[in-house]
C-alpha positions as a printed Julia matrix, in Angstrom:
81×3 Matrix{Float64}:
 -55.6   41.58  72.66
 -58.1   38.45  73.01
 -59.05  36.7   70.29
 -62.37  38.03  69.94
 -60.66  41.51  69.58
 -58.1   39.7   66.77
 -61.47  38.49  64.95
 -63.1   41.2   65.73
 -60.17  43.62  63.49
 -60.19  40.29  61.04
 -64.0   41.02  60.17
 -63.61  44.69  60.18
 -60.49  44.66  57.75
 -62.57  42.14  55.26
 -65.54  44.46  55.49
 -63.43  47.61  54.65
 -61.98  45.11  51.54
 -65.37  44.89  50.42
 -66.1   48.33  50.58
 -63.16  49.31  48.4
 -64.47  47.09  45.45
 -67.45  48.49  45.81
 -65.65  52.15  45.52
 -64.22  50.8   42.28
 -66.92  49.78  41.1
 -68.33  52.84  41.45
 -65.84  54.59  39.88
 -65.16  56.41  43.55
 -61.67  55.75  43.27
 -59.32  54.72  41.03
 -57.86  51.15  40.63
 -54.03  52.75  41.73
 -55.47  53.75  45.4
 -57.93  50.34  45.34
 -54.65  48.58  45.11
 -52.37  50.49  47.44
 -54.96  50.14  50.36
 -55.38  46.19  49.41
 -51.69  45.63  49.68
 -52.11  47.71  52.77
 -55.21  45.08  54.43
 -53.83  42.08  52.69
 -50.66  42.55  55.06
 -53.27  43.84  58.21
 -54.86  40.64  57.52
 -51.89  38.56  57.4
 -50.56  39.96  61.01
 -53.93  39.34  62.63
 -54.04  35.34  61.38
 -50.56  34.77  62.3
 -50.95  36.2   65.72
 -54.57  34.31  66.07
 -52.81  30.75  64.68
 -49.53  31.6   67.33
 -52.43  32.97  70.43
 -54.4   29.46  69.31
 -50.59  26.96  69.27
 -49.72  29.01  72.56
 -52.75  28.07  74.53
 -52.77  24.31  72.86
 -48.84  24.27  74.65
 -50.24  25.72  77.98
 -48.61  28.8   77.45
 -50.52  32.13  77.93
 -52.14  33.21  74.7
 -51.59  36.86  75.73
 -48.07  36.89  75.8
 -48.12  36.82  72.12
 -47.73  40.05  70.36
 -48.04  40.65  66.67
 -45.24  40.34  64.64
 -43.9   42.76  62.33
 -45.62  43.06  58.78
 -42.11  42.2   57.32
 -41.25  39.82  59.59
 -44.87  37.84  58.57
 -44.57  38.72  55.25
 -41.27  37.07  54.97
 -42.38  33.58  56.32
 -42.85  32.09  52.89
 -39.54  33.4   51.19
């Protein structure tokens, strides 16, 4: 994965937060599943700037950006604990 293709999922994961406010707002669905899908692109989001930032430090290094993979969501989730 490049990093336009990282960006690329980025963008689309933002757009499909917007679109889930707007749901709410519309009273399409119900705050319970707004929230269980945030939590759910919050931590999509999350994987895809950590393996952008590590893709960007590896290149910066002279290492090859594509041998980074993304990390598990609990392994990024548990950076700041």
């Amino acid at each position: 994965m490049d990093d336009n293709t990282v960006l690329g999922k980025i963008h689309g994961l933002v757009d499909e937060e917007h679109k889930l406010r707007g749901q709410l707002g519309r009273g399409e669905i119900s705050s319970d599943e707004e929230h269980a899908r945030l939590k759910e692109l919050e931590e999509a989001l999350d994987q895809c700037w950590d393996l952008l930032r590590r893709r960007r430090a590896a290149r910066e290094v002279g290492n090859d950006p594509n041998a980074e993979q993304a990390h598990s969501v609990n392994e990024v989730e548990g950076y700041f604990q």
